[in-house]
C-alpha positions as CSV (number, residue, x, y, z in Angstrom):
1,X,99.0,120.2,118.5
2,X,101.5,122.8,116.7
3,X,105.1,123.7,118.7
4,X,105.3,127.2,118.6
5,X,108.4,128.0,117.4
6,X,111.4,130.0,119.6
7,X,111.1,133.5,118.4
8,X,114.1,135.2,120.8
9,X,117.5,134.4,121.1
10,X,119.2,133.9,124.2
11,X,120.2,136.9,126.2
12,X,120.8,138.7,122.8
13,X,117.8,140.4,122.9
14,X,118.4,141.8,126.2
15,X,121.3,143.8,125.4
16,X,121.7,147.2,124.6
17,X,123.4,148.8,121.6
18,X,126.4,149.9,123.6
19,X,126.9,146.1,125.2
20,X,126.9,144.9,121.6
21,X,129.7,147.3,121.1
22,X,131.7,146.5,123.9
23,X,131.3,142.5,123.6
24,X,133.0,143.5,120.0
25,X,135.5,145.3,121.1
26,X,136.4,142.3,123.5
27,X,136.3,140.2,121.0
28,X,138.4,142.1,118.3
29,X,141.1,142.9,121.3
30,X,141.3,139.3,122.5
31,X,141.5,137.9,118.3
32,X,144.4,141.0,117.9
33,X,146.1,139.6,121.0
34,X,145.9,136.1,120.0
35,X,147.6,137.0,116.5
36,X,150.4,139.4,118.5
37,X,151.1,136.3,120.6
38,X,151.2,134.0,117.5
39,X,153.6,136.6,115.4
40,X,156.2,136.7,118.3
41,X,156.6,133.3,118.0
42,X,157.3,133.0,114.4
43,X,159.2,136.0,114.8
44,X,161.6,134.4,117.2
45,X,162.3,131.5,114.7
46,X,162.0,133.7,111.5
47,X,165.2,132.2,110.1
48,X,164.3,128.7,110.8
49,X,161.0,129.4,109.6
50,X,162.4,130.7,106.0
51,X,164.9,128.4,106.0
52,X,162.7,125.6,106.1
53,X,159.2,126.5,105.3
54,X,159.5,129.8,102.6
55,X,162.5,128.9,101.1
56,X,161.6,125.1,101.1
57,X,159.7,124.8,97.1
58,X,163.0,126.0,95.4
59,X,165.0,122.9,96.8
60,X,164.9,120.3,94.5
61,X,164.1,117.6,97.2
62,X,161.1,118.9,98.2
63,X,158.7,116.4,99.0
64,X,156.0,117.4,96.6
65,X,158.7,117.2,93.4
66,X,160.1,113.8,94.6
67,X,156.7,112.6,95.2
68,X,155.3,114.1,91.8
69,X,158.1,112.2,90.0
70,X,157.5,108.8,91.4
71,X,153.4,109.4,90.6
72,X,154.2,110.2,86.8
73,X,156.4,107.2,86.5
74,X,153.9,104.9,88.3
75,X,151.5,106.1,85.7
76,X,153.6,105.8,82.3
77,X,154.1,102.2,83.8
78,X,150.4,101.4,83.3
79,X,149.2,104.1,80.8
80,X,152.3,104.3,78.5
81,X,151.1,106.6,75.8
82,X,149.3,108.7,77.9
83,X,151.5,110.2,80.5
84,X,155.4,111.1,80.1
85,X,157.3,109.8,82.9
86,X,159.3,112.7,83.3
87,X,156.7,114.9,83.1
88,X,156.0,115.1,86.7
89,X,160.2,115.7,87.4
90,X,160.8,119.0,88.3
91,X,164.5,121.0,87.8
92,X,166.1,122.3,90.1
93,X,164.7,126.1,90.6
94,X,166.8,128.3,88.9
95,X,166.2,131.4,91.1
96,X,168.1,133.9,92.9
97,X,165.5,136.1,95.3
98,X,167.1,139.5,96.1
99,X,166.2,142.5,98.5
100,X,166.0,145.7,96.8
101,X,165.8,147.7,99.4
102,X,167.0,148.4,102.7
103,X,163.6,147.6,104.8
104,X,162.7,144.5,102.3
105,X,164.0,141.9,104.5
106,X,162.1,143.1,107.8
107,X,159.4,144.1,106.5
108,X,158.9,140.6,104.7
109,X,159.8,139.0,108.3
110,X,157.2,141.0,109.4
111,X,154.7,140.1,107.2
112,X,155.8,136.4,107.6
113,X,155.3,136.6,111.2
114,X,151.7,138.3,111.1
115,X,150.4,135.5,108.3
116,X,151.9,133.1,110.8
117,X,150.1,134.3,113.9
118,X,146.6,134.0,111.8
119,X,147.5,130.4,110.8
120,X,148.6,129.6,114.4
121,X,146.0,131.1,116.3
122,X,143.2,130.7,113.6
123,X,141.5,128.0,115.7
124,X,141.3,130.0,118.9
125,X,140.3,133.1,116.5
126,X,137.4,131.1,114.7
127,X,136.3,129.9,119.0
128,X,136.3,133.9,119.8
129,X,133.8,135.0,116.6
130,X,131.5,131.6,117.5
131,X,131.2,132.7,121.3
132,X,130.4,136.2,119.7
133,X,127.8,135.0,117.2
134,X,126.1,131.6,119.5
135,X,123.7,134.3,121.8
136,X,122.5,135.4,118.6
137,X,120.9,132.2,117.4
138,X,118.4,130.0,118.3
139,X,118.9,126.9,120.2
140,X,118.2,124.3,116.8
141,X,120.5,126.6,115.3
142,X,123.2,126.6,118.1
143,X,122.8,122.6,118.0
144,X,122.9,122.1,114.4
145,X,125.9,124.5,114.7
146,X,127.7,122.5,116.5
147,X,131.5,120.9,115.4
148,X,131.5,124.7,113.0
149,X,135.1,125.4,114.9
150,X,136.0,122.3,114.5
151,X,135.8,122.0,110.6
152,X,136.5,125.5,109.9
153,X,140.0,124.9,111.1
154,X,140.2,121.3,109.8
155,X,139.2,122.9,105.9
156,X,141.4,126.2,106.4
157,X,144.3,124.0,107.8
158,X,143.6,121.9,104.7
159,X,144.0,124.1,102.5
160,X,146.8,126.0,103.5
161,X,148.7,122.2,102.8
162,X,147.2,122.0,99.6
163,X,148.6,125.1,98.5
164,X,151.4,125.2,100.5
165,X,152.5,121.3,99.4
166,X,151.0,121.3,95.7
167,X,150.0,124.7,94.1
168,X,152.8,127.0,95.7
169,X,155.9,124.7,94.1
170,X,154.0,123.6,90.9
171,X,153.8,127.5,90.6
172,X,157.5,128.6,91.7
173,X,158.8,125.8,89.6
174,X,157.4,126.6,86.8
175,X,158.0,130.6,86.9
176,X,161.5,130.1,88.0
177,X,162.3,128.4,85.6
178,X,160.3,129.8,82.5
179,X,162.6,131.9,80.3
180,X,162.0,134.2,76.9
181,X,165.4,133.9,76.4
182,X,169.0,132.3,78.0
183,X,170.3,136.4,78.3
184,X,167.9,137.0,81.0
185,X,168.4,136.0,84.2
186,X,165.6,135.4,86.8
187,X,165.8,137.9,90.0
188,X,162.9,138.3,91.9
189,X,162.7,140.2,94.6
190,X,161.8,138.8,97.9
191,X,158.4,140.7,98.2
192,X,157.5,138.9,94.3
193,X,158.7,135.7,95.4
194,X,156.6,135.9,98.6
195,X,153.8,137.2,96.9
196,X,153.3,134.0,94.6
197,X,153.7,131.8,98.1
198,X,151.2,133.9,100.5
199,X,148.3,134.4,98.0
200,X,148.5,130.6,96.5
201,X,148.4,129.3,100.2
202,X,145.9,132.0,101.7
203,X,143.8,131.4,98.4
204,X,143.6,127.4,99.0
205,X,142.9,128.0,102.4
206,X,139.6,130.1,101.0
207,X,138.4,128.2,98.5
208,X,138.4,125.0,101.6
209,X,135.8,127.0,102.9
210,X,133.2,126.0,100.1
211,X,131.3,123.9,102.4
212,X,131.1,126.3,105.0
213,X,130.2,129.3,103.1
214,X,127.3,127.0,101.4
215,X,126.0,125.9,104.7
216,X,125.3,129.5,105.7
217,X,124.1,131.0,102.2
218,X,121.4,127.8,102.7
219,X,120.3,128.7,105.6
220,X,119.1,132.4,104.7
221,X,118.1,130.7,100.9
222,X,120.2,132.3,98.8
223,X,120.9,128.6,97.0
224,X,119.5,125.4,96.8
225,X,121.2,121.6,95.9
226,X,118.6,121.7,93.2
227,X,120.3,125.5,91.8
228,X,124.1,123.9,92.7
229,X,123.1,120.5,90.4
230,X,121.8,123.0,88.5
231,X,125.0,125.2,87.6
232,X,127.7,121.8,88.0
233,X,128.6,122.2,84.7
234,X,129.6,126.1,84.8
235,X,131.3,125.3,88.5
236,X,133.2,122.3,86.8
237,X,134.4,124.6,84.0
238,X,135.5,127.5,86.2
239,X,137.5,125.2,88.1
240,X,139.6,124.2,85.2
241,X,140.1,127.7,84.5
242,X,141.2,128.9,88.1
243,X,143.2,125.4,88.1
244,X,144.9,127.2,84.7
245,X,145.0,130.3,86.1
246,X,147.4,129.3,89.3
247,X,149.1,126.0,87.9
248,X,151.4,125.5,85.2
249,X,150.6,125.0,81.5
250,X,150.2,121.3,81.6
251,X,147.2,119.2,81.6
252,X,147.7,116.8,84.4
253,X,148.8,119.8,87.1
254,X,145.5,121.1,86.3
255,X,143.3,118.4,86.7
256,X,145.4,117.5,90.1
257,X,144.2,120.9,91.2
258,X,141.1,120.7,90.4
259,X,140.4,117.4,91.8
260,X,140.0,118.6,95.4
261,X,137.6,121.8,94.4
262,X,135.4,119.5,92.8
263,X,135.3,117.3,95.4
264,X,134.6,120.4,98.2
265,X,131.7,121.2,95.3
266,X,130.0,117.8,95.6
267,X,130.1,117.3,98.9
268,X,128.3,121.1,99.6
269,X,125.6,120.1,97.3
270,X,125.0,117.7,100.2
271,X,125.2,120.1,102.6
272,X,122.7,122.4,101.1
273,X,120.4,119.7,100.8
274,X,120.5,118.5,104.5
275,X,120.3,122.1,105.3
276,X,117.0,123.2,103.0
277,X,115.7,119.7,104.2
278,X,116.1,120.9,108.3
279,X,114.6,124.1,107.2
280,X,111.3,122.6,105.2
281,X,111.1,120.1,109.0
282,X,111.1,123.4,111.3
283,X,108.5,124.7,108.9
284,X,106.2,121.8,109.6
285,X,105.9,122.6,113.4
């Protein structure tokens, strides 16, 4: 005999228009409230966090430069012709960061202490939009759902470090230190100099997301592992560009960039495929 399959989702059905509104406004208050929370602690160690976090990519012993120049020389070692050692050995920044204005400095502190609160409390944020969304689906769905918190923080977190540790300073380094000529002197201002840092981190942070963002355009069909396998070729080659794009001008910055993205590619071709299979199984019954 054929299962029938579930048609309704639990208790979502039975709501009315104005509990749908109120369960969001619930939600939105308790994810605002979460960040508020999140902000006032950065905010209480802004200097520290400045200090030690922001500021951090212009030392010269930051760990990503002194681990950068150790890689490089490792490799000229065993591939001589192929990689300068000292290519990987980043100068010391050469950058003063000013404040223009009167309201710069708080205003950036401010900023710092909201972006903060998101990365903080994105874990209990992501929790608060699942509880939101589970009455909505079905019970496969809810099951095969399961552990989405989980890796949605693991792959934001993830990339946050990757940008925060590798794209960020490569980035900083290399602007700080480009000049058109020895008369002019580098003085960004702090919201520039922030700018570079928040959208290179926020943007890794994204793009970690691949695998989520295929497992849901699977499910409602919009692509297929046979469309992904399909395109690997254009994906491949608009990595390489995004990887020039936010990276300095050198070859093996870029394909240390890329590395990861093509990775997060492969292993969603997977998850499309696992999902289109589960789909093609429900359809059986």
């Amino acid at each position: 005999m054929f299962k029938r399959k579930n048609t309704t989702a639990e208790n979502s059905d039975n709501m009315t228009f104005l509990q749908h509104l109120e369960a969001l406004r619930g939600l939105l208050f308790r994810v605002l409230l979460a960040i508020l929370i999140g902000a006032i602690v950065v905010f209480i160690f802004i200097e520290e966090v400045f200090d030690y976090i922001i500021f951090a990519p212009l030392d010269p012993n930051f760990v990503t430069y002194q681990y950068m120049c150790k890689l490089t020389h490792w490799l000229h070692y065993r591939v001589t012709d192929f990689v300068d050692p000292m290519v990987g050995c980043f100068e010391k920044v050469s950058l003063n960061v000013i404040a223009p204005q009167m309201t710069t400095q708080f205003m950036t502190a401010m900023l710092v202490a909201f972006i903060g609160g998101i990365v903080i409390m994105f874990p209990y944020i992501i929790y608060q939009f699942w509880l939101f969304i589970r009455p909505a689906l079905y019970k496969k769905e809810q099951k095969n759902a399961r552990g989405l918190v989980f890796f949605t923080t693991i792959l934001f977190l993830s990339g946050i470090l990757f940008g925060y540790y590798l794209i960020a300073p490569l980035s900083i380094n290399f602007l700080g230190n480009f000049k058109v000529s020895d008369s002019v002197q580098n003085l960004p201002s702090l919201s520039s100099y922030m700018g570079i840092l928040v959208s290179t981190t926020l943007a890794s942070g994204v793009v970690f997301e691949l695998p989520i963002l295929v497992y849901f355009l699977s499910k409602i069909g919009l692509i297929t592992p046979e469309g992904m396998r399909k395109y690997r070729k254009h994906s491949f080659v608009g990595t390489l560009l995004l990887s020039a794009i936010i990276t300095p001008p050198d070859v093996f910055s870029q394909i240390l960039v890329s590395i990861p993205i093509v990775i997060l590619y492969e292993i969603s071709i997977y998850i499309s495929k696992f999902v289109n299979k589960s789909k093609v199984e429900d359809d059986d019954y």
